[in-house]
N, CA, C and O atoms as a GROMACS GRO file, in nm:
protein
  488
    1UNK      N    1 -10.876  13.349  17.738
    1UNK     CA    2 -10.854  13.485  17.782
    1UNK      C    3 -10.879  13.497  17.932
    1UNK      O    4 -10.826  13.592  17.990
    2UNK      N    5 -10.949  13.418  17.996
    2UNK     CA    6 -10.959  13.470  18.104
    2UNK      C    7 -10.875  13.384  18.174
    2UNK      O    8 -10.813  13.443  18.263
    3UNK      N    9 -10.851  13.267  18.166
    3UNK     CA   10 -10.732  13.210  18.212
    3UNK      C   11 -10.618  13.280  18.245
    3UNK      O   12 -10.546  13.274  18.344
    4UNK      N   13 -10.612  13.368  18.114
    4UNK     CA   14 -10.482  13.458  18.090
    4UNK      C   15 -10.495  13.563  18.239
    4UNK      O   16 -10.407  13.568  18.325
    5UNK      N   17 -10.592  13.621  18.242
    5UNK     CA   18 -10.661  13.724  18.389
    5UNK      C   19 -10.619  13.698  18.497
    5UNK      O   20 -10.555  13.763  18.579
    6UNK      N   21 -10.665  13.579  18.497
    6UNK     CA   22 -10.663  13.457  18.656
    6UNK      C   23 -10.475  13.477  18.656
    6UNK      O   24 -10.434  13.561  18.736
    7UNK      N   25 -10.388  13.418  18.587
    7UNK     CA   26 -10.253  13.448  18.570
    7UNK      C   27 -10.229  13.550  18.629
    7UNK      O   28 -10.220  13.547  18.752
    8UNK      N   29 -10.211  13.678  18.551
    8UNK     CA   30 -10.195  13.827  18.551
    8UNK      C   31 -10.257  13.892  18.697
    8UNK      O   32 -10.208  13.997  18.740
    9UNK      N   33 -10.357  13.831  18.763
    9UNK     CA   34 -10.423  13.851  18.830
    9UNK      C   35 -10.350  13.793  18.983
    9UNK      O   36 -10.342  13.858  19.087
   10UNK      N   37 -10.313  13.687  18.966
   10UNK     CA   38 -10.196  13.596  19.072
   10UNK      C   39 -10.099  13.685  19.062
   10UNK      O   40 -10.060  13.729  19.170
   11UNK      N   41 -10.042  13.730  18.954
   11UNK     CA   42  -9.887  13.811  18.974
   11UNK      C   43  -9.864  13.883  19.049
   11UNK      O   44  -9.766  13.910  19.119
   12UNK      N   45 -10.036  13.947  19.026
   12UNK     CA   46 -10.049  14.086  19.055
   12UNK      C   47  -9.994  14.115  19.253
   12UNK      O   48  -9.937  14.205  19.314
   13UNK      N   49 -10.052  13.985  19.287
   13UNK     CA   50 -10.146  13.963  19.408
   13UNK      C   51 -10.037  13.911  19.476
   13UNK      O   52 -10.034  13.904  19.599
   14UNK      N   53  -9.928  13.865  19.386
   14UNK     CA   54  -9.788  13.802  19.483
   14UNK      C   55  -9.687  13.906  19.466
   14UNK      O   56  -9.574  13.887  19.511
   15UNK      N   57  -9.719  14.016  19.403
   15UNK     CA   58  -9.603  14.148  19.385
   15UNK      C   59  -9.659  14.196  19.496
   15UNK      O   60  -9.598  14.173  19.600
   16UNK      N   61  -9.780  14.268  19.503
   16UNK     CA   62  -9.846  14.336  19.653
   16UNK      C   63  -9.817  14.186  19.759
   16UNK      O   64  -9.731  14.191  19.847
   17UNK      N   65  -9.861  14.120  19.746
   17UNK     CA   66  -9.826  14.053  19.879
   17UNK      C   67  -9.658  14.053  19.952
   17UNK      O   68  -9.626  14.048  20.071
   18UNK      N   69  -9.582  14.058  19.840
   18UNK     CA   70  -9.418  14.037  19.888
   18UNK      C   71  -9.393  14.168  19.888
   18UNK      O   72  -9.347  14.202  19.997
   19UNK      N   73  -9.405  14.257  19.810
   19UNK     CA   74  -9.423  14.398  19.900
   19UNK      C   75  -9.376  14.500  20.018
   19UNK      O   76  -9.289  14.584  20.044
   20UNK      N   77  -9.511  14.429  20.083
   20UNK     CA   78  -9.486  14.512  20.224
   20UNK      C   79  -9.427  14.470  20.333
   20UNK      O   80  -9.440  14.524  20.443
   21UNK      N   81  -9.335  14.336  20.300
   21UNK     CA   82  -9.306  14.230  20.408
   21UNK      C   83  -9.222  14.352  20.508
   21UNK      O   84  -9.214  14.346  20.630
   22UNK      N   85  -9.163  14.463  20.416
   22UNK     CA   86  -9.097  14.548  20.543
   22UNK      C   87  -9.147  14.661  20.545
   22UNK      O   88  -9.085  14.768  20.541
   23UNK      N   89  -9.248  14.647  20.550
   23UNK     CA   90  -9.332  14.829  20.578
   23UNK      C   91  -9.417  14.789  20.714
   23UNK      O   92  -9.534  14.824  20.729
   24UNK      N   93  -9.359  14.727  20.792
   24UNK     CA   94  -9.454  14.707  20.936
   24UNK      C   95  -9.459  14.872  21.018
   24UNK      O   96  -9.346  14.921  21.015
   25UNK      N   97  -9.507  14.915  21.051
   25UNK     CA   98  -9.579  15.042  21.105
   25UNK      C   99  -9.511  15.144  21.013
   25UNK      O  100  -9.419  15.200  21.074
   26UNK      N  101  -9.521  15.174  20.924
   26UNK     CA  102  -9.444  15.256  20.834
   26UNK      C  103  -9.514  15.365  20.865
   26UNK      O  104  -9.453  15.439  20.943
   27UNK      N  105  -9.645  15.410  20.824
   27UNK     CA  106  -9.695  15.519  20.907
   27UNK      C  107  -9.659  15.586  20.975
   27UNK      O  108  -9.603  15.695  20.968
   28UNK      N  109  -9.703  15.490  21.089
   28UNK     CA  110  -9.701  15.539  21.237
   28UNK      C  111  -9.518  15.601  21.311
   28UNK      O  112  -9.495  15.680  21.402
   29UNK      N  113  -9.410  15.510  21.210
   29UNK     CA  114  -9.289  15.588  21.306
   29UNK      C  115  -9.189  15.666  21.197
   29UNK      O  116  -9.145  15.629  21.088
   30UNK      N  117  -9.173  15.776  21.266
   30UNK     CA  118  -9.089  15.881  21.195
   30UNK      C  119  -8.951  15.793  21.082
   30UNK      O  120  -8.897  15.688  21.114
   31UNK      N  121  -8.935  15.838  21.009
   31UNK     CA  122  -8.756  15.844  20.968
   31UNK      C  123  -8.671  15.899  21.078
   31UNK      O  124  -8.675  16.011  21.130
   32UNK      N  125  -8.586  15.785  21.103
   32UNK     CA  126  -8.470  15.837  21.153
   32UNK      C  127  -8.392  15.936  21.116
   32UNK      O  128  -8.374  15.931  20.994
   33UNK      N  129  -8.334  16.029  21.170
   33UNK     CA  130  -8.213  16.108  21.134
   33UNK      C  131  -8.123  16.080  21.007
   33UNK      O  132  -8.041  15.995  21.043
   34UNK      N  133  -8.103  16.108  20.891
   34UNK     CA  134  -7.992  16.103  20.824
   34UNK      C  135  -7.848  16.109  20.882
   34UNK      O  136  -7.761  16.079  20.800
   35UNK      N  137  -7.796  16.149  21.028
   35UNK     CA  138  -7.733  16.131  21.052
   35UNK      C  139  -7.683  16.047  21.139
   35UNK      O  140  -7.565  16.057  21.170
   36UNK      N  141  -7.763  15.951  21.193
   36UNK     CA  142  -7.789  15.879  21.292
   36UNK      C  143  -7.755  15.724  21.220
   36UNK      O  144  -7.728  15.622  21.283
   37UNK      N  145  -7.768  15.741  21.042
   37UNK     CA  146  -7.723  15.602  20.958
   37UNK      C  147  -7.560  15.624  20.955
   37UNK      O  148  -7.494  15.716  20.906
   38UNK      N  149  -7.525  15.522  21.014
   38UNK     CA  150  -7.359  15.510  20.960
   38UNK      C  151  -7.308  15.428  20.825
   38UNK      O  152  -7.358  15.318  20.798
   39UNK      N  153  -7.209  15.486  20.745
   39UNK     CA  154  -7.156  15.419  20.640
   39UNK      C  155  -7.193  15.248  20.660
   39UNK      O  156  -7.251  15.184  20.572
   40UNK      N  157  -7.160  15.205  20.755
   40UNK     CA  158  -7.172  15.079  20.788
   40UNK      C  159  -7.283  15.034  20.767
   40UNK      O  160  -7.287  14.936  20.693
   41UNK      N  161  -7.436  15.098  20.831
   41UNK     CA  162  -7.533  15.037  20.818
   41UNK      C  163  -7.562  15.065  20.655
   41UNK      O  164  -7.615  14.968  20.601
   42UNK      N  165  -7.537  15.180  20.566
   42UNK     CA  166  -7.585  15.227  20.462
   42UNK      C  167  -7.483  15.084  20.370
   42UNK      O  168  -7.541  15.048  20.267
   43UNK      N  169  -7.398  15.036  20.388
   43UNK     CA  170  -7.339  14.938  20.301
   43UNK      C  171  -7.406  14.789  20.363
   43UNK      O  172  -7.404  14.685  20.297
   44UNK      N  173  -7.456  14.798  20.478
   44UNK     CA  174  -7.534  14.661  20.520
   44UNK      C  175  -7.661  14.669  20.446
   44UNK      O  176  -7.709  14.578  20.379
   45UNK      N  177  -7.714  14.790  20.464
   45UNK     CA  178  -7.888  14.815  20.373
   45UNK      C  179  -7.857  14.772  20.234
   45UNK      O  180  -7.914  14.677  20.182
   46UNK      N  181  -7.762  14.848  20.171
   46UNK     CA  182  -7.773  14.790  20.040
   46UNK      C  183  -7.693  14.642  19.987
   46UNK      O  184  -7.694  14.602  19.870
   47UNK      N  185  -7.642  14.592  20.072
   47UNK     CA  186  -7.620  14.440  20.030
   47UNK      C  187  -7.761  14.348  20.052
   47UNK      O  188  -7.795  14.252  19.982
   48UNK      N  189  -7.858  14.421  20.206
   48UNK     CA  190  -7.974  14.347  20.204
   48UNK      C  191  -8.045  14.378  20.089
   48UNK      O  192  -8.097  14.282  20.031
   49UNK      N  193  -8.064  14.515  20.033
   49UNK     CA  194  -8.179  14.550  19.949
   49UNK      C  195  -8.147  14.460  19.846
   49UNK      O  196  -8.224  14.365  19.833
   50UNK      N  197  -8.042  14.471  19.764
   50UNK     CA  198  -7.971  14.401  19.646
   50UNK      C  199  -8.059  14.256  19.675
   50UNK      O  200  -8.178  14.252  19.646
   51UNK      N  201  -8.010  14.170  19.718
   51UNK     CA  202  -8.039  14.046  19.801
   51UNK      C  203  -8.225  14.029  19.781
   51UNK      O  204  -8.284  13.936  19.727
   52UNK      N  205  -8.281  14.146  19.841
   52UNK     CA  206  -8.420  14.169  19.877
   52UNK      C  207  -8.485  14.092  19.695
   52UNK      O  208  -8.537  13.995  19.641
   53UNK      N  209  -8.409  14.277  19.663
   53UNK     CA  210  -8.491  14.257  19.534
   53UNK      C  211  -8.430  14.153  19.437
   53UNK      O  212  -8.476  14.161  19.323
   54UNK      N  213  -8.313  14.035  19.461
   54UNK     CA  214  -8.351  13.986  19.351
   54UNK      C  215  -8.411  13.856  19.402
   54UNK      O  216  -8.410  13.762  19.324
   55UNK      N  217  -8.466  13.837  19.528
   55UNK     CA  218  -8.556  13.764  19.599
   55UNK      C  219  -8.740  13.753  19.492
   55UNK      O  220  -8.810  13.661  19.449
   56UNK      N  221  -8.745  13.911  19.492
   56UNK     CA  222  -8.888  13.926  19.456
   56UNK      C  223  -8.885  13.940  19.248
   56UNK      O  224  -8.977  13.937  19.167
   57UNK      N  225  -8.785  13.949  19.235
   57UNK     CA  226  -8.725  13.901  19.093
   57UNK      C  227  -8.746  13.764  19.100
   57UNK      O  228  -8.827  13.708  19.026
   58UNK      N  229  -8.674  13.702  19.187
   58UNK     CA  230  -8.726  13.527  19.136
   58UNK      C  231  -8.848  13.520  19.183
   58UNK      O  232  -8.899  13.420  19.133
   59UNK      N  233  -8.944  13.587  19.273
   59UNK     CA  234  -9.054  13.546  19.281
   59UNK      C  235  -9.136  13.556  19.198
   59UNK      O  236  -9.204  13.464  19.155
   60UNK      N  237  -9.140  13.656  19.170
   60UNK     CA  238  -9.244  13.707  18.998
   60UNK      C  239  -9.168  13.606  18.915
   60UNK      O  240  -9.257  13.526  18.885
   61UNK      N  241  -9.061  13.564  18.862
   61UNK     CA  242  -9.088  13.490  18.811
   61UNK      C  243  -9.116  13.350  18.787
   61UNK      O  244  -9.139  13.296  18.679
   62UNK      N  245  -9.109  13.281  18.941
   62UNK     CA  246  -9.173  13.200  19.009
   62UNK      C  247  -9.311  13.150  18.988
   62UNK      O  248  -9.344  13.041  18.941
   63UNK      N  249  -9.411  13.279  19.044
   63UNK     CA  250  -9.536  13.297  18.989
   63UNK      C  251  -9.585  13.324  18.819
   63UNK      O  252  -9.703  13.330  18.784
   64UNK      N  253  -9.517  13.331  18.766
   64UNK     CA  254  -9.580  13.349  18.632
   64UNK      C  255  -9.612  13.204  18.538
   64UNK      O  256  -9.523  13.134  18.488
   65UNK      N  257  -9.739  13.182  18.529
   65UNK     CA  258  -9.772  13.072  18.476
   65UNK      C  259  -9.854  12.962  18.602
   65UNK      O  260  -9.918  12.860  18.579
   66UNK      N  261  -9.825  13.020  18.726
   66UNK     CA  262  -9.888  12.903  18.801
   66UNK      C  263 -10.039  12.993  18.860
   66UNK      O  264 -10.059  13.110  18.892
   67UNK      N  265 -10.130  12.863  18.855
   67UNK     CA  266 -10.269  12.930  18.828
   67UNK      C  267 -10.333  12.864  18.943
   67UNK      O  268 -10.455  12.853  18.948
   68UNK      N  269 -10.226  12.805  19.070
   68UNK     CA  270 -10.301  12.742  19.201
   68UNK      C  271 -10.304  12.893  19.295
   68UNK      O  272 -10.193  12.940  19.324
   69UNK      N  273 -10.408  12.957  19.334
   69UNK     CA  274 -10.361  13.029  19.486
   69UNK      C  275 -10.262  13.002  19.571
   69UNK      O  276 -10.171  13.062  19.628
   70UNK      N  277 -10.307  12.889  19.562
   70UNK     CA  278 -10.263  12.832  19.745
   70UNK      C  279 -10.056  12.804  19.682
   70UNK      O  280  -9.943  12.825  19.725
   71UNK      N  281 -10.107  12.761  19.593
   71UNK     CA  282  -9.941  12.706  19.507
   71UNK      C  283  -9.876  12.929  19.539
   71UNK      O  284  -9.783  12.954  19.615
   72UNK      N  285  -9.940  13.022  19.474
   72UNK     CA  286  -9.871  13.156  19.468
   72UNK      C  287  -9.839  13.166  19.623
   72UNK      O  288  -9.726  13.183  19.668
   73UNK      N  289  -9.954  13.153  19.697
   73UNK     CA  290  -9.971  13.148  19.822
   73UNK      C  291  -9.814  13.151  19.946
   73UNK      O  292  -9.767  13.231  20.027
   74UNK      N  293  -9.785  13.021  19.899
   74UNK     CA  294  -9.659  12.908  19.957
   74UNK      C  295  -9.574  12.957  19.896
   74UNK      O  296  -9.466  12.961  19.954
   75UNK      N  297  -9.578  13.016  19.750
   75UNK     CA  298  -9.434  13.119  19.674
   75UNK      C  299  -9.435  13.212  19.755
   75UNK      O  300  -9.326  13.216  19.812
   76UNK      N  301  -9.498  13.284  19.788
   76UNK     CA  302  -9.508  13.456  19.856
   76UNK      C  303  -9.442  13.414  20.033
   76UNK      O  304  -9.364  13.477  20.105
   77UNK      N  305  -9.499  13.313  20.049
   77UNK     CA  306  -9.488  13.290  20.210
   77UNK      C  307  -9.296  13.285  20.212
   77UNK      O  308  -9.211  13.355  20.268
   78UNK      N  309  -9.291  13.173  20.130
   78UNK     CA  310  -9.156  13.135  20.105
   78UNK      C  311  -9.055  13.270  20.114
   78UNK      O  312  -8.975  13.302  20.202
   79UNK      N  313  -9.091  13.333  19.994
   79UNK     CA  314  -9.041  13.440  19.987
   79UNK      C  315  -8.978  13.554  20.077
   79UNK      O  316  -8.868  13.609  20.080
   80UNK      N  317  -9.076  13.562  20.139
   80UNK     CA  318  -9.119  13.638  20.263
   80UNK      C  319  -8.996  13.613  20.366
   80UNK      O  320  -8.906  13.678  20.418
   81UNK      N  321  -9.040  13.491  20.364
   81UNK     CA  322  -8.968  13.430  20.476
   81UNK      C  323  -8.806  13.423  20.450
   81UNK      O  324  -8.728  13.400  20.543
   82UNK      N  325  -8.761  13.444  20.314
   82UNK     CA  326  -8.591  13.469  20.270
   82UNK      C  327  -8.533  13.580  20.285
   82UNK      O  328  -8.415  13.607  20.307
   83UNK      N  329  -8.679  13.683  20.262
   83UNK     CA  330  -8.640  13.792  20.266
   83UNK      C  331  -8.571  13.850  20.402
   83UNK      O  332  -8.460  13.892  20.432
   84UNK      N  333  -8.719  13.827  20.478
   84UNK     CA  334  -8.701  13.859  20.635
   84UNK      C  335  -8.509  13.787  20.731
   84UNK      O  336  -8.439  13.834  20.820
   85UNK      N  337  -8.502  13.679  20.657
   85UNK     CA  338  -8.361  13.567  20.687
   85UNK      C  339  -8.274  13.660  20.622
   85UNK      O  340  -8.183  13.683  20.702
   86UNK      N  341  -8.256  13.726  20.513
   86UNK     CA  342  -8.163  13.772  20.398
   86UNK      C  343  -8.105  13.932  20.497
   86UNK      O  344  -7.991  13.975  20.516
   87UNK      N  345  -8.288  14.005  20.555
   87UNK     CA  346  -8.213  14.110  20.631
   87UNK      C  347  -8.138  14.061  20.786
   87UNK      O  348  -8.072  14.143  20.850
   88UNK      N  349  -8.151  13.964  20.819
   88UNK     CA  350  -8.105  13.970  20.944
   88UNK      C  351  -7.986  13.926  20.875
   88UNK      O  352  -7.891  14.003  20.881
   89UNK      N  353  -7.974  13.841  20.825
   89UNK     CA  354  -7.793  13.800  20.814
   89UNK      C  355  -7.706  13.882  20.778
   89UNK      O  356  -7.583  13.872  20.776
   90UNK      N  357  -7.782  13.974  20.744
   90UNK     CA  358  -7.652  14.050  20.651
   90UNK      C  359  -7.637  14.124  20.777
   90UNK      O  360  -7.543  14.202  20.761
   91UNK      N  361  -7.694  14.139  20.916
   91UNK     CA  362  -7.672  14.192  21.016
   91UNK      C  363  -7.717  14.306  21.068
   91UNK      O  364  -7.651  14.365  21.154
   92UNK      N  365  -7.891  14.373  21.002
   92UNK     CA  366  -7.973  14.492  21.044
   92UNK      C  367  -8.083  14.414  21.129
   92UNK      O  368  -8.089  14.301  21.081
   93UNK      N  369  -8.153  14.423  21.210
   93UNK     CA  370  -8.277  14.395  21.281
   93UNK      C  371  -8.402  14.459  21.103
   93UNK      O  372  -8.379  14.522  21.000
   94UNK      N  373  -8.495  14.407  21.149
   94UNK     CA  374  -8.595  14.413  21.029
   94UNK      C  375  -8.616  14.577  21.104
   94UNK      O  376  -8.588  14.693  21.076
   95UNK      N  377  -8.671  14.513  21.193
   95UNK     CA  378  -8.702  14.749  21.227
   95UNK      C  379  -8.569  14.791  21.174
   95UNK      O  380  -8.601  14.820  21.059
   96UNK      N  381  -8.449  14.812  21.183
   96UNK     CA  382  -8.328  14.896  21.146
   96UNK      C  383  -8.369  14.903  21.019
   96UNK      O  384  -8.374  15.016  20.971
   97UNK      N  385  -8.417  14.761  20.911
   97UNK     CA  386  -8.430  14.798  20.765
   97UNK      C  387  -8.530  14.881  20.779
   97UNK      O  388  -8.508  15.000  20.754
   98UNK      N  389  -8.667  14.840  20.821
   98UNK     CA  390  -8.739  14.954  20.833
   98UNK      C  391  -8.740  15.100  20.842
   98UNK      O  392  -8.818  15.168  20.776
   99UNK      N  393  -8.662  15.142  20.915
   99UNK     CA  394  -8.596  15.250  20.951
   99UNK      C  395  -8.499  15.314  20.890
   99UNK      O  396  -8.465  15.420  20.941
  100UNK      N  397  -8.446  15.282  20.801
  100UNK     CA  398  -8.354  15.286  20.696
  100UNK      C  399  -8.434  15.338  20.602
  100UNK      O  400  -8.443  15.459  20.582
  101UNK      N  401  -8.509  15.233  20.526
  101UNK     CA  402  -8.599  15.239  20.422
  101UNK      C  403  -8.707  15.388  20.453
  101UNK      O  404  -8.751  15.482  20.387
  102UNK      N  405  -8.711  15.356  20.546
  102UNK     CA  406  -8.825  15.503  20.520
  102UNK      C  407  -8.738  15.654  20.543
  102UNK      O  408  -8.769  15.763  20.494
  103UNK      N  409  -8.655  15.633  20.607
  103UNK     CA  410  -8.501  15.781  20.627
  103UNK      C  411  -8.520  15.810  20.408
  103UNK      O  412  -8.583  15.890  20.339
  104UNK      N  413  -8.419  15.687  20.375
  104UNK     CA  414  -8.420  15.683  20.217
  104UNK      C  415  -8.514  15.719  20.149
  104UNK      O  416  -8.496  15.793  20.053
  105UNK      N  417  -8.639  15.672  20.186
  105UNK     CA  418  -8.783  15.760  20.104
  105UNK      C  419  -8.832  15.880  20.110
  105UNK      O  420  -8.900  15.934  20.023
  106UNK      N  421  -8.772  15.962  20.291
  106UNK     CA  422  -8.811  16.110  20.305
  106UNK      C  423  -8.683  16.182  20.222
  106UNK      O  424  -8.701  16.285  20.158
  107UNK      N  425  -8.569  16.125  20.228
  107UNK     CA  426  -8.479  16.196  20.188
  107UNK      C  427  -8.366  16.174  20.072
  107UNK      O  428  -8.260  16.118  20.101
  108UNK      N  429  -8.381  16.202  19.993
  108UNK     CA  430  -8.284  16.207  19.879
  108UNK      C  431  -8.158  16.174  19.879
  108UNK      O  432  -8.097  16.084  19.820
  109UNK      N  433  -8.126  16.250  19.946
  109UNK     CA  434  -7.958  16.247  19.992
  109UNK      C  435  -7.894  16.124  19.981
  109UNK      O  436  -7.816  16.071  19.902
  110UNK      N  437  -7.953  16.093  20.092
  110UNK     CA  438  -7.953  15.906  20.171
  110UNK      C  439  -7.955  15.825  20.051
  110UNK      O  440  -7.863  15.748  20.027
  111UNK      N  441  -8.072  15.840  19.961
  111UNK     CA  442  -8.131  15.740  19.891
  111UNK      C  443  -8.027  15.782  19.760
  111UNK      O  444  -8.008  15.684  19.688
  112UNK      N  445  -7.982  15.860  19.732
  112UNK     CA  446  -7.883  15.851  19.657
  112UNK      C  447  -7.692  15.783  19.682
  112UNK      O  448  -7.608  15.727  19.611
  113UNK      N  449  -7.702  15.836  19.841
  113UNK     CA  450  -7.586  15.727  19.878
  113UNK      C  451  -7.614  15.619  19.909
  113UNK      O  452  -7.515  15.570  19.962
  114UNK      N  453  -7.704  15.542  19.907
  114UNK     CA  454  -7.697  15.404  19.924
  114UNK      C  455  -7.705  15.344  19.796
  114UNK      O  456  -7.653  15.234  19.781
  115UNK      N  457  -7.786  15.422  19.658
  115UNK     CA  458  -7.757  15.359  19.524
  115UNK      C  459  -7.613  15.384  19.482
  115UNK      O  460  -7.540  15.311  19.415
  116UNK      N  461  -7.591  15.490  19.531
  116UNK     CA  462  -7.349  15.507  19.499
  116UNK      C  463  -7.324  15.354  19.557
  116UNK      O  464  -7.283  15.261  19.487
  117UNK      N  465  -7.361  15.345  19.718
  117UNK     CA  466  -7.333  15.201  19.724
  117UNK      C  467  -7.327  15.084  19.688
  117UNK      O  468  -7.242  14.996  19.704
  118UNK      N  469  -7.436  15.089  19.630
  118UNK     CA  470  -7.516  14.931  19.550
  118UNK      C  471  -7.418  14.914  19.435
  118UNK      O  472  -7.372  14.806  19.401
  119UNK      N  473  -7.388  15.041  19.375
  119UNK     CA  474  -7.366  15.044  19.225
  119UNK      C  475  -7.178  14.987  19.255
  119UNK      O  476  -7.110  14.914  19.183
  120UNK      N  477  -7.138  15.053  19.381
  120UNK     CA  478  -7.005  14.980  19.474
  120UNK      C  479  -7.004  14.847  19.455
  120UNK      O  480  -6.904  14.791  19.409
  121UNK      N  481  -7.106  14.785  19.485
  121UNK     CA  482  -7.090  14.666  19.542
  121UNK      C  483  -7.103  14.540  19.436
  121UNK      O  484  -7.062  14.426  19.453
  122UNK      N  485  -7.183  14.602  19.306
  122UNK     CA  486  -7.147  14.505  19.143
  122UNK      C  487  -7.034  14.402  19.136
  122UNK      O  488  -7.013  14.341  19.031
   0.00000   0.00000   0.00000
């Protein structure tokens, strides 16, 4: 049973760790304008997000069953590091995702046209 903990406990710790890889000053800087996102960037965000999350999909299930730190450790880093590669290629700066991502969280609107998008792009 507690083996089982230590597990559950790693998952836990590589979901929060992969996370926040794009919440760098999230706080501290406003949402951009809803009008200031163009169709363009709103179909670049959601080919990255898509991309993002099924990044942290294979990571969780990556981590499940391995009971080294340092082994979750080098998963999360990895991760991280595809993610961060995954937004630039698709052609946003990590601040633009940033900036994106938090517009989409104050506002509805947004965050409903970029899931019309996603659901586009199947």
């Amino acid at each position: 049973m507690t083996r089982h903990r230590w597990g559950i406990s790693i998952v836990l710790c590589a979901a929060l760790a992969a996370a926040p890889v794009f919440a760098t000053e999230r706080s501290r800087a406003a949402p951009p304008d809803t009008e200031e996102i163009t169709r363009g960037e709103i179909e670049t965000y959601a080919r990255a997000t898509s991309l993002v999350r099924s990044i942290r999909s294979e990571l969780a299930s990556r981590v499940q069953g391995v009971n080294n730190p340092q082994q979750v450790a080098m998963l999360v880093e990895a991760a991280n590091s595809a993610m961060v590669w995954v937004v630039e290629e698709e052609g946003l700066s990590l601040e633009r995702y940033n900036e994106i991502s938090r517009a989409a969280r104050a506002n509805p609107e947004l965050r409903s046209r970029i899931f019309e998008v996603m659901g586009e792009q199947r």
